[in-house]
N, C-alpha and C positions, 0 to 999 in steps of 0.2 A: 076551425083550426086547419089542422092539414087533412088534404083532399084524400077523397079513395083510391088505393092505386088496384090498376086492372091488370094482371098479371096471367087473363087465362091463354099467352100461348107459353107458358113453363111447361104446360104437359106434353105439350109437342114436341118440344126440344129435349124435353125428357126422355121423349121415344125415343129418338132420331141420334140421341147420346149411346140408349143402350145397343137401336140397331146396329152402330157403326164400334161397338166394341169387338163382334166378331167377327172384325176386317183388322183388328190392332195389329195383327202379327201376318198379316195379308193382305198389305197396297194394293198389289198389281192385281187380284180379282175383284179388289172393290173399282180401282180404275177402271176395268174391261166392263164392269157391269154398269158403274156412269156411263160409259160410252157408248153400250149398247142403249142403254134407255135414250138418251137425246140423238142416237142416229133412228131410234124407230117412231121419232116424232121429229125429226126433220131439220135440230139444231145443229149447230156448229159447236164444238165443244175446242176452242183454238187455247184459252189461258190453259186448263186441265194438261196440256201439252207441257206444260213450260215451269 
């Protein structure tokens, strides 16, 4: 009948939901701490800009 669904990355997004609820009322330090992680690995972060 119908197929088995694989749902294990729910628990990831689950994290990554709660981490980012203690930035809800603070953009601009969650932005400056994006920014620091992909300038200390060497990306360009140009959309996060915009």
């Amino acid at each position: 009948m119908a197929e088995s669904l694989n749902f294990d990355w729910v628990p990831f997004y689950r994290e990554i939901a709660q981490k980012l609820l203690s930035y809800k009322d603070n953009r601009a330090t969650l932005v400056a701490e994006i920014k620091e992680v992909f300038a200390s690995i060497g990306l360009a972060l140009s959309k996060l800009n915009k």
